[in-house]
TIPA-588675 format. One record per residue (C-alpha): residue number from 1; chain; residue in one letter; z negated, y, x. Coordinates in steps of 0.1 Angstrom, whole numbers, plus 5000, padded with zeros to 4 digits. Each point is the difference from the previous one (the first is absolute). Layout:
N
R   n chain res    w    v    u
R NUM     A   A    Z    Y    X
...
This chain:
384
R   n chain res    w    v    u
R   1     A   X 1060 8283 1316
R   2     A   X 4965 5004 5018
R   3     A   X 4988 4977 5020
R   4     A   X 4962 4987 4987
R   5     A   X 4984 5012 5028
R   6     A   X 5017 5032 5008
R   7     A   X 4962 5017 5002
R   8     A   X 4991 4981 5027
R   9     A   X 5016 4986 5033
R  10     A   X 5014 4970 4990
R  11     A   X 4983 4976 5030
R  12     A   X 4967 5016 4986
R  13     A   X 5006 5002 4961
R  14     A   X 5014 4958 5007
R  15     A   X 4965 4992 5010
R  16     A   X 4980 5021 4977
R  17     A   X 5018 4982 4968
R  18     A   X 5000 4968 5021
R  19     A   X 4984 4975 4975
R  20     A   X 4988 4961 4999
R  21     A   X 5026 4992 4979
R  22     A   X 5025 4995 5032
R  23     A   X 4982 4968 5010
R  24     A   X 5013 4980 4971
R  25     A   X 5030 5005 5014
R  26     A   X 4987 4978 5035
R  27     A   X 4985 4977 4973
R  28     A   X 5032 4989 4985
R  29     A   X 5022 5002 5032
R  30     A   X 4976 4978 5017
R  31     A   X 4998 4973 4974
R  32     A   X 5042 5001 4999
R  33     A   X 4993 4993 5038
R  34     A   X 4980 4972 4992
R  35     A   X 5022 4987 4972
R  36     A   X 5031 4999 5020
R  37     A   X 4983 4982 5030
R  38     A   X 4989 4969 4973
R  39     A   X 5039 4994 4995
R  40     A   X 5016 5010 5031
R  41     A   X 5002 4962 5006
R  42     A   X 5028 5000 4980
R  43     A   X 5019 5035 5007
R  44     A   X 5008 5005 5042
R  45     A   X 4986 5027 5014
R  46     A   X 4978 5011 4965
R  47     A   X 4972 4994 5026
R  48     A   X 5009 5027 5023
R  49     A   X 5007 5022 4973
R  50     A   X 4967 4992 4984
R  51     A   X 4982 5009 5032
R  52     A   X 5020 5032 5001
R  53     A   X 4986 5011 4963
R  54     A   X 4966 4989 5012
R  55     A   X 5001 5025 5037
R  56     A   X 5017 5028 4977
R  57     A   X 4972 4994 4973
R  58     A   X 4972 5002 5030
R  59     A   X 5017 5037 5010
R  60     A   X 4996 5006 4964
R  61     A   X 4967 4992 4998
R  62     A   X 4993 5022 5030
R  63     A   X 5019 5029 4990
R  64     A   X 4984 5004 4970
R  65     A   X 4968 4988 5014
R  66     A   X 5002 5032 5023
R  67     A   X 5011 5022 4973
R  68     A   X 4971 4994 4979
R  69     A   X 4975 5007 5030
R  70     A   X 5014 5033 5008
R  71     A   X 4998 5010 4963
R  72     A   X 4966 4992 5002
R  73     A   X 4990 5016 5031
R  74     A   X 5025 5032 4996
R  75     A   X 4996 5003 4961
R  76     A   X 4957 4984 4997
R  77     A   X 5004 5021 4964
R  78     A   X 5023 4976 4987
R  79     A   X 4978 4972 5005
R  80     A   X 4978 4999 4971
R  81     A   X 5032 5012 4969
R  82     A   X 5010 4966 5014
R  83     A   X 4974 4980 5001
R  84     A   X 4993 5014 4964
R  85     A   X 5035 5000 4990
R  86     A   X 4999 4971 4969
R  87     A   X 5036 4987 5014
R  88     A   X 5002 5007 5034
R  89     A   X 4966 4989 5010
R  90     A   X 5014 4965 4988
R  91     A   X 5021 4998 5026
R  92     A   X 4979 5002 5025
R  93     A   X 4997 4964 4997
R  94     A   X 5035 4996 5011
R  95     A   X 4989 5004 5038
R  96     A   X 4983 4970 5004
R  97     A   X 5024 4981 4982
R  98     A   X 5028 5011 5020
R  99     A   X 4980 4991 5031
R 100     A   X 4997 4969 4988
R 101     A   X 5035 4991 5000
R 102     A   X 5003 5009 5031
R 103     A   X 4977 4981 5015
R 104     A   X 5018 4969 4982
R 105     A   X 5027 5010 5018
R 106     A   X 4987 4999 5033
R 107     A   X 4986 4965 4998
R 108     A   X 5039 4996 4993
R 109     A   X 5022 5019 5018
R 110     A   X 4973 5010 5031
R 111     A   X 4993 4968 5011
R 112     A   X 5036 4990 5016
R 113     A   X 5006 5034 5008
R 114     A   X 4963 5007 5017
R 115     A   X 4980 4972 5008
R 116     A   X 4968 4985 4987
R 117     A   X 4985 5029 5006
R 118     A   X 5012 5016 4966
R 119     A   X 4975 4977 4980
R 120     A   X 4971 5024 5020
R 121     A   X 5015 5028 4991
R 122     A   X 5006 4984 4963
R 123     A   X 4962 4992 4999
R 124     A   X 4988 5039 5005
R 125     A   X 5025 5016 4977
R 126     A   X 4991 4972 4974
R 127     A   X 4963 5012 5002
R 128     A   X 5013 5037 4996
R 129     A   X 5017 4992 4970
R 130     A   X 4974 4985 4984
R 131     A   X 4981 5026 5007
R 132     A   X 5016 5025 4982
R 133     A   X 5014 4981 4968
R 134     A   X 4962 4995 4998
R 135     A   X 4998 5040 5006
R 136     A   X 5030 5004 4971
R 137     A   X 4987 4971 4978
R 138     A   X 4964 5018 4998
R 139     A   X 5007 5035 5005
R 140     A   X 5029 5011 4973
R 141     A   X 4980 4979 4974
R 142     A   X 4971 5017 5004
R 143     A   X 5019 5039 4997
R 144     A   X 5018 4982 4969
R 145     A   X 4964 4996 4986
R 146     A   X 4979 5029 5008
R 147     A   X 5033 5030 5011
R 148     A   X 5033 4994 4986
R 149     A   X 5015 5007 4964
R 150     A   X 5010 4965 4981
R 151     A   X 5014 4992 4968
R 152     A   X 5011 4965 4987
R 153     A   X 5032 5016 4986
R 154     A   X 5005 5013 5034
R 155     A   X 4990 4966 5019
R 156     A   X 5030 4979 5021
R 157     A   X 4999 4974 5023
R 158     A   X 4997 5026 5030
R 159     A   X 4964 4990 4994
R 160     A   X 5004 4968 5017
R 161     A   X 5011 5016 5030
R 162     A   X 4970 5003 5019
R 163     A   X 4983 4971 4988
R 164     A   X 5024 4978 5010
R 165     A   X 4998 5008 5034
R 166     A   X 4975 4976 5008
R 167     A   X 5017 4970 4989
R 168     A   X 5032 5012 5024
R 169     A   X 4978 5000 5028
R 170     A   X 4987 4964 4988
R 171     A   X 5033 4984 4999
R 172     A   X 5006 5013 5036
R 173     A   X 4969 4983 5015
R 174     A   X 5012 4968 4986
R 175     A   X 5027 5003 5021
R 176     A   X 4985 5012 5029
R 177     A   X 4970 4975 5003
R 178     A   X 5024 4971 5013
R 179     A   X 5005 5022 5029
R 180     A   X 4959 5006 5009
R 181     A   X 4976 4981 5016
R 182     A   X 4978 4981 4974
R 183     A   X 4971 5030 5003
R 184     A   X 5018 5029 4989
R 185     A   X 5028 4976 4979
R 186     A   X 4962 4992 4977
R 187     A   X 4996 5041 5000
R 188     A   X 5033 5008 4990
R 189     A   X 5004 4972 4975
R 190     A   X 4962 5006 4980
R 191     A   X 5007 5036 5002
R 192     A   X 5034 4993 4985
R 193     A   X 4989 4984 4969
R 194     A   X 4974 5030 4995
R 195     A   X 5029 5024 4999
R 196     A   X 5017 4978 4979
R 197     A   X 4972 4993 4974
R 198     A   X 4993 5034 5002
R 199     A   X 5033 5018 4992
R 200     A   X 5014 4972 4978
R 201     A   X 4969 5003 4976
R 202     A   X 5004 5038 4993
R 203     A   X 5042 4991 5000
R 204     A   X 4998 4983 4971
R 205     A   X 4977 5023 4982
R 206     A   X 5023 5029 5007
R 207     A   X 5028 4975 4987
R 208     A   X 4985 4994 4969
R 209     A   X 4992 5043 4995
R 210     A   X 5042 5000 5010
R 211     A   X 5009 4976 4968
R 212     A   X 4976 5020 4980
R 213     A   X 5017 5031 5005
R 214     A   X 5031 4982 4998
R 215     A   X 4997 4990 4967
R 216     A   X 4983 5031 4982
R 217     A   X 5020 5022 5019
R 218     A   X 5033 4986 5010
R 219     A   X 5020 5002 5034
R 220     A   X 4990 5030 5023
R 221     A   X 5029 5029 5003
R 222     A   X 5031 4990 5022
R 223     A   X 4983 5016 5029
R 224     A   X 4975 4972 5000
R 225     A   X 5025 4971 4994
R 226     A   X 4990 4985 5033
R 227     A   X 4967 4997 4995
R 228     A   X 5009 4971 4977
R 229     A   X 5003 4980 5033
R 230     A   X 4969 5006 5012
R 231     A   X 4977 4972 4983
R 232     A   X 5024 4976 5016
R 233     A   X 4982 5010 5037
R 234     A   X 4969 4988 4995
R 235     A   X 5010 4968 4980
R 236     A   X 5023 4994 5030
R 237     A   X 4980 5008 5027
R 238     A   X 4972 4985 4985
R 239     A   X 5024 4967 4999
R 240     A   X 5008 5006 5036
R 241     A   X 4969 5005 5015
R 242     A   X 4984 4968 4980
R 243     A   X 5023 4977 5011
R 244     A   X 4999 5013 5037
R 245     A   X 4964 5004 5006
R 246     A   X 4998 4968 4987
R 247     A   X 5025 4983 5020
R 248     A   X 4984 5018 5030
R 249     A   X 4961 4987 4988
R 250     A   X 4999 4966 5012
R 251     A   X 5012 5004 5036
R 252     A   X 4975 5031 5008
R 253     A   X 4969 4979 4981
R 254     A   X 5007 4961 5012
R 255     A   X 4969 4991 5017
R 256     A   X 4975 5024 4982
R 257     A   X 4978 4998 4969
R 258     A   X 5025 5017 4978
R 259     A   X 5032 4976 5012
R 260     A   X 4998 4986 4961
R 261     A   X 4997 5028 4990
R 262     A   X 5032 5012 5020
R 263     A   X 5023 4968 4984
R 264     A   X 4988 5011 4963
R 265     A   X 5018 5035 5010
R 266     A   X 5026 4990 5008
R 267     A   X 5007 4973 4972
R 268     A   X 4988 5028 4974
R 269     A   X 5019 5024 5018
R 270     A   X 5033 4982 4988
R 271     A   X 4988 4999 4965
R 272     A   X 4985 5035 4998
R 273     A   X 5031 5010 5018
R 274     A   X 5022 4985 4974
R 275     A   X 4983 5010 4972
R 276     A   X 5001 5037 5017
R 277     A   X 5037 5000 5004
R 278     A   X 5004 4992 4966
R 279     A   X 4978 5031 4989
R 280     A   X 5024 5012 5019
R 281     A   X 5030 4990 4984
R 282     A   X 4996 5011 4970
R 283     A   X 4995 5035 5014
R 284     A   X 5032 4998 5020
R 285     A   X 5017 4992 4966
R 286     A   X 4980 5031 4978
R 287     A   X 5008 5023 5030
R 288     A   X 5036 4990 4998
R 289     A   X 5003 5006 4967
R 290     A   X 4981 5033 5004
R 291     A   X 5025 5013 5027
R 292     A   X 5030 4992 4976
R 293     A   X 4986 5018 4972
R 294     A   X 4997 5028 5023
R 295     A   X 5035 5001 5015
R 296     A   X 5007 5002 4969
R 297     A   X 4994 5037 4997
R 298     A   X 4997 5025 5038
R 299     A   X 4982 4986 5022
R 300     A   X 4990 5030 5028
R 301     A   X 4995 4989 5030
R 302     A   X 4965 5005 5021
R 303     A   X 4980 4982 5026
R 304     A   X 4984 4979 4977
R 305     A   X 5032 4980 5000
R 306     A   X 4987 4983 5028
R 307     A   X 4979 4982 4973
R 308     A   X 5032 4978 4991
R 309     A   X 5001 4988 5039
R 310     A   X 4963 4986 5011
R 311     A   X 4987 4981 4969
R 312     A   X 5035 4983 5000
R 313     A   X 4997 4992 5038
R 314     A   X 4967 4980 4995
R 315     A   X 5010 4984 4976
R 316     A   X 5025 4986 5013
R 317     A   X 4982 4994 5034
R 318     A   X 4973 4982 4978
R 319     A   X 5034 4978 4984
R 320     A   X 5012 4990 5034
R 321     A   X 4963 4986 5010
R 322     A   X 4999 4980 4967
R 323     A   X 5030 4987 5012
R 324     A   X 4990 4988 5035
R 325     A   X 4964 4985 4983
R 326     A   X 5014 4985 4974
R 327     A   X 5040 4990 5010
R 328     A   X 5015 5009 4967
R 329     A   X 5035 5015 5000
R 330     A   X 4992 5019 4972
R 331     A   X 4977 5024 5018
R 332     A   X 5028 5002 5028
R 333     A   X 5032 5007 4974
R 334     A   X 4972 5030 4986
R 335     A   X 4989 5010 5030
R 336     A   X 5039 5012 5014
R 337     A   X 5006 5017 4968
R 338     A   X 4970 5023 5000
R 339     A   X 5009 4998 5034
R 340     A   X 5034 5017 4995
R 341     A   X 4985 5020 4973
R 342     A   X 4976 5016 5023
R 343     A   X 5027 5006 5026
R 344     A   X 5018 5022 4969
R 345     A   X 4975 5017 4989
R 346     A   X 4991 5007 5031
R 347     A   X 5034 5018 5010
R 348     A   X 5004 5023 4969
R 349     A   X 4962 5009 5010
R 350     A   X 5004 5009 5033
R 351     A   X 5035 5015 4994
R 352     A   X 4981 5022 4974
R 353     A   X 4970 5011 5019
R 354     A   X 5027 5012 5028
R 355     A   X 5016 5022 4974
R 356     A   X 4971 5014 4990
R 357     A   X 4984 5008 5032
R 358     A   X 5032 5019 5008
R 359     A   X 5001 5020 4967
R 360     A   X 4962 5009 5007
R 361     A   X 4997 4983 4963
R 362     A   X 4969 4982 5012
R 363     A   X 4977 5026 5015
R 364     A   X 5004 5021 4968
R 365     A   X 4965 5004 4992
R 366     A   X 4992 5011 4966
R 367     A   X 4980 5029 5008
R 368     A   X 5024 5014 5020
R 369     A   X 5031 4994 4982
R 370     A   X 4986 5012 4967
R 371     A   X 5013 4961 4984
R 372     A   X 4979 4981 4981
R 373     A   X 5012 4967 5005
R 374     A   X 4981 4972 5002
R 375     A   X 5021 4981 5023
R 376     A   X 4999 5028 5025
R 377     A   X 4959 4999 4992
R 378     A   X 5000 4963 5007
R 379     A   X 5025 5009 5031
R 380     A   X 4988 5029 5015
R 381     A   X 4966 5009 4985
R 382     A   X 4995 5034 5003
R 383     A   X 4970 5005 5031
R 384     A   X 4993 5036 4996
């Protein structure tokens, strides 16, 4: 059989079909990092292994980080079929969001391993990142309106990817305003709950265009089964970053005119938190029930598998914090299920993305393979 890129030398055809796609991959293996460090009270050694996921997530990250640069420096024509692209272009907001993890994990693993220092460097990429969610959250919207092709029959939750981006980087300054001085804690906190208001807003109007096309048009194919996950994110993260940045509110106001202000926050955090993960919950229920209608039938695998791993993560990240605010054992008991869950799901993820990548299965672009599937569209979107 011929290998996909036998018209090319491999290093060189690897980076031309090189797509966002890869970073959901850093985007679900980070939050598993993050999960497993919230329980590795109770499992010796987890926390080791958790930081272990986290380093091999951060040479992830800058793998693919690299990967992407040289496609767009070697292969500048491929720029604009992606940023066009009605699928791939969505996952363009999947860099900022996997940045975001990893800046999480740094406040958690960096620290004992580093120094105090790491909060410094914590503080700069923060900025970055919210620089360019902002960047994905205004830019693939506004091709969506005035360049790409869109159809409702056609619309998934992929759309939520770039908006959502935002509300990742918000949940992140929550936890990374403890760490600040007051100053630039009151910068990263304000500009926290802009991101937030701003990508939660257009979250649930893209929700409510998903259960619209849900009902007059039934499931997506079974190359889109994961994206019945995806409206979980930002009902999570949105969760998440609540309750943190409100936690995080009082301390970094006391002693200015907002320090009121700064206790409502936090006491409306819980509640809008709550009523947040219970938005939630009924999504993770839907999408369960989605996903076993599915494996009913083939399921073929693609990269946008990785949608089963990161909305479950925050979730349960956002279950575990409910737990420590408000003491209930019943957010625990939940919490190590999805927990365990996520560690599954996780596995048969990975484990499939390996097999891929060595078949050359996922850099099959449709162009160049003369297939028309749409989960090697959503996978590999053709660039040329």
């Amino acid at each position: 059989m011929q290998r996909p890129f036998s018209r090319l030398p491999e290093p060189l055809a690897f980076i031309r079909h090189f797509t966002p796609n890869w970073f959901a991959m850093t985007m679900g293996t980070g939050v598993l990092a993050l999960v497993m460090a919230h329980v590795s009270g109770q499992v010796p050694g987890l926390l080791w292994l958790a930081e272990g996921v986290w380093l091999f997530d951060v040479l992830l990250f800058a793998l693919f980080s690299l990967l992407l640069l040289l496609r767009l420096v070697l292969f500048r024509d491929t720029l604009w079929p992606m940023l066009l692209h009605p699928v791939q272009s969505m996952f363009l907001g999947a860099i900022p969001m996997g940045l975001a993890v990893l800046i999480k994990g740094l406040l958690l693993f960096g620290v004992p391993r580093w120094g105090e220092a790491v909060y410094a460097v914590a503080h700069v990429l923060w900025w970055l990142d919210a620089a360019l969610a902002l960047l994905a959250a205004m830019l693939v919207p506004y091709l969506m309106f005035t360049r790409q092709q869109h159809a409702l029959e056609k619309l998934t939750a992929v759309w939520l990817l770039p908006i959502v981006a935002p509300e990742v980087a918000a949940s992140t300054a929550g936890a990374l305003a403890p760490h600040l001085p007051a100053e630039a804690a009151r910068q990263v906190l304000v500009t926290g709950f802009v991101l937030w208001g701003v990508s939660l807003s257009l979250a649930f109007s893209l929700i409510t265009l998903v259960l619209l096309r849900l009902a007059l048009h039934k499931l997506p194919d079974t190359d889109f089964a994961a994206t019945s996950w995806l409206p979980l994110g930002p009902l999570a993260t949105g969760c998440l970053g609540l309750l943190s940045m409100g936690q995080a509110a009082p301390l970094a106001f006391a002693a200015t005119p907002l320090a009121s202000a700064a206790e409502l926050a936090r006491d409306m955090g819980l509640i809008g938190g709550l009523a947040l993960w219970g938005a939630g919950l009924w999504w993770l229920v839907i999408a369960s029930l989605f996903t076993r209608h599915y494996m009913r039938g083939s399921m073929p695998f693609n990269l946008g598998w990785w949608g089963f791993t990161f909305p479950l993560g925050v979730f349960t990240l956002a279950t575990f914090e409910l737990q420590s605010l408000t003491g209930l054992w019943l957010f625990e008991l939940m919490g190590v299920a999805l927990a365990v869950q996520l560690l599954a799901v996780w596995l048969l993820v990975f484990s499939r993305t390996l097999v891929g990548f060595w078949n050359g299965e996922l850099f099959r672009a449709p162009c160049l393979s003369g297939s028309g599937s749409p989960a090697l569209s959503v996978l590999s979107a053709c660039a040329d």
